[in-house]
ROGUDREN-206560 format. One record per atom (N, C-alpha, C): residue number from 1; residue in one letter; atom name; z, y, x. Coordinates in Angstrom, 1 decimal, always signed. Each point is the difference from the previous one (the first is absolute). Example, Ala and Ser with C-alpha at 12.3 -4.5 7.8 and 13.67 -1.06 7.14 Angstrom:
! residues 2
  pos  code  site       Z       Y       X
    1     A     N    +7.8    -5.7   +13.2
    1     A    CA    +0.0    +1.2    -0.9
    1     A     C    +0.0    +1.2    +0.9
    2     S     N    -0.7    +1.1    -0.4
    2     S    CA    +0.0    +1.1    +0.9
    2     S     C    +0.8    +1.1    -0.8
//
This chain:
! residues 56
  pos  code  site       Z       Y       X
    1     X     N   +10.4    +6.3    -7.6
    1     X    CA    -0.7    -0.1    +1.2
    1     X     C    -1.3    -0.6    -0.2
    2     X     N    -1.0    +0.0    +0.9
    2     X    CA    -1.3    -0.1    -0.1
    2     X     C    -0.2    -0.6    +1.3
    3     X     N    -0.9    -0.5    +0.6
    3     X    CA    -0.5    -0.7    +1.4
    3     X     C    -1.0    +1.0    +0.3
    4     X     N    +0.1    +0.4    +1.1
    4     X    CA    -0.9    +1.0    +0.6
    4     X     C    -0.7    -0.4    +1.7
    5     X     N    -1.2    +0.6    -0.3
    5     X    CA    -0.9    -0.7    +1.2
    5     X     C    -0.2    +1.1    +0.8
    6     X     N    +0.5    -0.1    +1.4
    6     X    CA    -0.4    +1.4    +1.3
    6     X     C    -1.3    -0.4    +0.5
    7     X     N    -1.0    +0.2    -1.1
    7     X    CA    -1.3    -0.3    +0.2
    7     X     C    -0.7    +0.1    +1.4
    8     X     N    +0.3    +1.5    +0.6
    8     X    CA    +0.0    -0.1    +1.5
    8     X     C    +0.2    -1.3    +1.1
    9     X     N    +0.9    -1.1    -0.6
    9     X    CA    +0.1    -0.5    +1.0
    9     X     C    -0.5    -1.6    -0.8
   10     X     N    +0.2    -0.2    -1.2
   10     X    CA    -1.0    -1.0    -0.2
   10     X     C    -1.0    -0.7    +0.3
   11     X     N    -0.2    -1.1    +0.4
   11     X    CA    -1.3    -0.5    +0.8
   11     X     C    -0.8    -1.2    -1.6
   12     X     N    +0.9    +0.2    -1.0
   12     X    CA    -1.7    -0.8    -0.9
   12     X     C    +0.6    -1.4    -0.1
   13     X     N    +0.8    -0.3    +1.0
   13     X    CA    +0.3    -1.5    -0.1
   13     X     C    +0.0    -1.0    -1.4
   14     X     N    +0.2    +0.6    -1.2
   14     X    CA    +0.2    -0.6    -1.2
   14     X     C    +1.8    -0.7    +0.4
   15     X     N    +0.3    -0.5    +0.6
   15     X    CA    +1.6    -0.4    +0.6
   15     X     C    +0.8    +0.4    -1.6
   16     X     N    +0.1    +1.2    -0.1
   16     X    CA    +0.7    +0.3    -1.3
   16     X     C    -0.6    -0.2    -1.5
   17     X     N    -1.6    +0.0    -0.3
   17     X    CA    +0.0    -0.3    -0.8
   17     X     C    -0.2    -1.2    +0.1
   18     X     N    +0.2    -1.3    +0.2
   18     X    CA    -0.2    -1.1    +0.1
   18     X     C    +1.7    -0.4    -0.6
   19     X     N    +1.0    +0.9    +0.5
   19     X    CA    +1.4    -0.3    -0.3
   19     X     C    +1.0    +0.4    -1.1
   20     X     N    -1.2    +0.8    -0.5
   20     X    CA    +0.4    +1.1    -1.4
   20     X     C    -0.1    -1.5    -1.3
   21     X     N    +1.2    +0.3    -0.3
   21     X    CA    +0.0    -1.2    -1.5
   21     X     C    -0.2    +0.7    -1.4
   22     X     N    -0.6    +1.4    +0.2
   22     X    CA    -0.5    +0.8    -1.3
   22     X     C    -0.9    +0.5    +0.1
   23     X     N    -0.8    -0.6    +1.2
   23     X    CA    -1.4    +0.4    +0.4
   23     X     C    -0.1    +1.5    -0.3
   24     X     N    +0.5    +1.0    +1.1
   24     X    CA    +0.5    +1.7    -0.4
   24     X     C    -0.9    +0.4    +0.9
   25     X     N    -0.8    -0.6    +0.9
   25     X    CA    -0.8    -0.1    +1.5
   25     X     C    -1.3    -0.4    +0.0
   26     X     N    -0.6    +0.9    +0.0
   26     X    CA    -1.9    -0.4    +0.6
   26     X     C    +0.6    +0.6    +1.5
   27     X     N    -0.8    -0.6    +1.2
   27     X    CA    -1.1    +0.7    +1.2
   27     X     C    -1.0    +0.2    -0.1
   28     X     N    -0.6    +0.8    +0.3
   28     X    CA    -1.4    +0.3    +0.3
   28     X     C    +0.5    +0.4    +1.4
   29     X     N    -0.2    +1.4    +0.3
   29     X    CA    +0.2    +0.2    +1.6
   29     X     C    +1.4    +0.0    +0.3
   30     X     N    +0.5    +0.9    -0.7
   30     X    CA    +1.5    -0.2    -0.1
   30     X     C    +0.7    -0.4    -1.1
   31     X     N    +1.5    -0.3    +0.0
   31     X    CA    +0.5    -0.9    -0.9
   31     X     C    +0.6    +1.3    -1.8
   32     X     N    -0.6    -0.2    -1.1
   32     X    CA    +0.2    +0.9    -0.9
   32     X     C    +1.2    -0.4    -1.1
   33     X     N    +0.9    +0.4    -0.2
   33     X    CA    +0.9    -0.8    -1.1
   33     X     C    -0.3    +1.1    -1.3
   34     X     N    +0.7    -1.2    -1.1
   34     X    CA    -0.5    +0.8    -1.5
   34     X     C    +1.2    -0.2    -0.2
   35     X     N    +0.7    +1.5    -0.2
   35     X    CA    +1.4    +0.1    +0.1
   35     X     C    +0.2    -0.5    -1.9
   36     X     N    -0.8    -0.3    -0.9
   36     X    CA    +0.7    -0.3    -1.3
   36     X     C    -0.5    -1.7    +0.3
   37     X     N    +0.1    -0.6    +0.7
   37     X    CA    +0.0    -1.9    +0.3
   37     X     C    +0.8    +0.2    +0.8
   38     X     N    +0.7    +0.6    +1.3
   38     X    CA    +0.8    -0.1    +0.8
   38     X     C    +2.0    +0.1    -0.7
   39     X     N    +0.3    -1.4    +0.2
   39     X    CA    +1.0    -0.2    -0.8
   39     X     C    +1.4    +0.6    +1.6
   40     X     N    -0.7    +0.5    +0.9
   40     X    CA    +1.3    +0.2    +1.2
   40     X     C    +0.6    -1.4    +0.4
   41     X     N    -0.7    -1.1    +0.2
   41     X    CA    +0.7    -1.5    +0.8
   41     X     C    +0.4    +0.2    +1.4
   42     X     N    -0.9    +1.0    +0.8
   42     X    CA    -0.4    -0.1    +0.9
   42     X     C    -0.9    -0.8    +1.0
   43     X     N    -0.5    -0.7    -0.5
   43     X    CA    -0.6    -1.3    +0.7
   43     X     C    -0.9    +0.3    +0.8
   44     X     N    -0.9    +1.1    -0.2
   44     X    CA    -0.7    +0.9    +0.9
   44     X     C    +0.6    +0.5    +1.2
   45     X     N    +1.0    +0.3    -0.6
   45     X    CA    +0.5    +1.0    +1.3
   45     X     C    +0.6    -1.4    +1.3
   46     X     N    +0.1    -1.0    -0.6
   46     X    CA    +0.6    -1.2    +0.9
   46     X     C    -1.2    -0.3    +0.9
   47     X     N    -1.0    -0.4    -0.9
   47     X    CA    -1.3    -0.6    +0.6
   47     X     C    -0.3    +1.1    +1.6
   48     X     N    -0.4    +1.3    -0.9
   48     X    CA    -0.7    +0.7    +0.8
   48     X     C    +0.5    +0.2    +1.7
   49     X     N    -1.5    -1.1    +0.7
   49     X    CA    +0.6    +0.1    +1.4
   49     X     C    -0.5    +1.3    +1.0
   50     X     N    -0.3    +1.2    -0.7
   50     X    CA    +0.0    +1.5    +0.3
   50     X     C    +1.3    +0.7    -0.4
   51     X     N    +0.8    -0.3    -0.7
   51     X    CA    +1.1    +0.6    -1.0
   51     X     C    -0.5    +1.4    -0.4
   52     X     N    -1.1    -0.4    -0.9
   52     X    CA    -0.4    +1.7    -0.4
   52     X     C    +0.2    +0.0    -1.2
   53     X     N    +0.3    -0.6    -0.5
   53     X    CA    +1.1    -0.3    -1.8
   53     X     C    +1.2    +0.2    +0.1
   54     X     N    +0.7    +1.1    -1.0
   54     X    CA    +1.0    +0.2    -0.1
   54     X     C    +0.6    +0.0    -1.8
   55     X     N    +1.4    -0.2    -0.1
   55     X    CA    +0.3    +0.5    -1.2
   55     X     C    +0.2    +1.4    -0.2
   56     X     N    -0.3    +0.7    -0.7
   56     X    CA    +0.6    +1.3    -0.1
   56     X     C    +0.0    +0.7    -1.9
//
């Protein structure tokens, strides 16, 4: 599994990369993950107060 961003509904907050403990997350406009640093914790997907993070 990988963390995935519904970019569409992302607003930029940084919320998830601020919560990422493998630093897998820049924002710029929307939130980007680097699926080979992303270890699947979830901690993104908790944070985000859009829920546009998913595991899949």
């Amino acid at each position: 599994m990988v963390a995935k961003v519904d970019v569409e509904n992302c607003i930029g907050c940084g919320a998830c990369e601020d919560a990422c403990p493998s630093e897998a997350i820049k924002v710029d406009d929307v939130a980007k993950i680097d699926g080979d640093k992303c270890t699947d914790c979830g901690a993104c997907v908790d944070e985000c107060p859009q829920g546009c993070i998913s595991l899949e």
